[in-house]
C-alpha positions as CSV (number, residue, x, y, z in Angstrom):
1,X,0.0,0.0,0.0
2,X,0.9,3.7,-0.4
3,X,0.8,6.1,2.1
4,X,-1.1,9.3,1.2
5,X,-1.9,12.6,3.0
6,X,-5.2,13.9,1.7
7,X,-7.6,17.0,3.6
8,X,-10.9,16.6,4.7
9,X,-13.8,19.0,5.7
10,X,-14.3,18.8,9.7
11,X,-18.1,17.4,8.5
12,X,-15.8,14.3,6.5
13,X,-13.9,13.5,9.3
14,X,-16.6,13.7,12.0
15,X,-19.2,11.2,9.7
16,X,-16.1,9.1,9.0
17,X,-15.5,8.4,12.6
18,X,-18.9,8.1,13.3
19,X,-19.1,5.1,10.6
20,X,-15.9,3.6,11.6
21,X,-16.9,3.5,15.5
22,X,-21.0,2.0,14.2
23,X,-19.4,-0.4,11.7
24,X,-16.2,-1.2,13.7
25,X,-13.9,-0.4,11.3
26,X,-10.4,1.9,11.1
27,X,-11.2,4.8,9.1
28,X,-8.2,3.8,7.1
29,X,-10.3,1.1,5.3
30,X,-13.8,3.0,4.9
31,X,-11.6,5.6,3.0
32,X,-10.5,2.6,0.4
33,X,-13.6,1.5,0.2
34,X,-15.0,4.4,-0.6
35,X,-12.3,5.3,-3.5
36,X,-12.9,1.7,-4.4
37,X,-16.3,2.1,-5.0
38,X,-15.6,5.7,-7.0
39,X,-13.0,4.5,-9.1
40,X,-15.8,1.6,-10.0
41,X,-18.2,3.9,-10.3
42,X,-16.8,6.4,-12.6
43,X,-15.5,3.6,-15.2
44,X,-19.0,3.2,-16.2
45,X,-21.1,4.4,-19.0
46,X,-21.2,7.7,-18.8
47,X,-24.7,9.2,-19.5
48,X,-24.4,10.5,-23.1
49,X,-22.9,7.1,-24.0
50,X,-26.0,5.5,-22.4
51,X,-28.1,7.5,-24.3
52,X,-26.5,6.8,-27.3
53,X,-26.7,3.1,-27.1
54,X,-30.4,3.3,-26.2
55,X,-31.1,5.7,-29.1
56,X,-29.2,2.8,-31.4
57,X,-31.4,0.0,-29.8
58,X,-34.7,2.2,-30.4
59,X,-33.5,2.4,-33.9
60,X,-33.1,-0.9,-34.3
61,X,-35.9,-2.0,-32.7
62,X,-38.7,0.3,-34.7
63,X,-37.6,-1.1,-38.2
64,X,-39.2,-4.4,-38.4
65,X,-42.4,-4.1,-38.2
66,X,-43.6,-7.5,-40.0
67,X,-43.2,-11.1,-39.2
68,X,-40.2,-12.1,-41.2
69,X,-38.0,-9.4,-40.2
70,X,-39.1,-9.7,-36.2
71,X,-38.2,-13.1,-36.4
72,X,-34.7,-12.5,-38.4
73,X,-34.3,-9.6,-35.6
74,X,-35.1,-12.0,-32.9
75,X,-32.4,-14.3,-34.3
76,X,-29.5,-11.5,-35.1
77,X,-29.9,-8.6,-32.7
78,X,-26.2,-8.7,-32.1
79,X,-25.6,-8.0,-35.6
80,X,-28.0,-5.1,-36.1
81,X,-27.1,-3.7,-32.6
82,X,-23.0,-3.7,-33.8
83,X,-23.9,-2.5,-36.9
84,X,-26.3,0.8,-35.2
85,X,-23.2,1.2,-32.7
86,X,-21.1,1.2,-35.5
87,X,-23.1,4.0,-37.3
């Protein structure tokens, strides 16, 4: 591990201690958790890139209106949901 020396508001220090003495854990590791869980956090999709994806899957999904082509959608989605996230 690396050592670090970060700030923290007053209010930060005082709910951290208050969660470290309820959960009975150093404040050390609610601090890694908690960069853990924002590092995770932030490596998702970001909002616009959500919407884009579900704007490509809309599209997809409203062309094939008949039969045939639900079935053939049914059967290749991968394929027409590449080829929209390509476009």
């Amino acid at each position: 591990m690396v050592r670090m020396m970060v700030q923290l508001t007053e209010e930060q220090v005082k709910a951290l201690k208050e969660m470290s003495k309820a959960r009975k854990t150093p404040v050390a590791k609610l601090v890694r958790e908690s960069v853990a869980y924002y590092v995770a956090s932030s490596t998702q999709l970001s909002a616009q890139e959500r919407r884009k994806r579900a704007n490509a899957i809309r599209s997809v999904a409203g062309r094939y209106r008949d039969i045939e082509r639900a079935k053939d959608l049914s059967t290749n989605h991968d394929k027409y949901l590449e080829d929209a996230f390509a476009s």
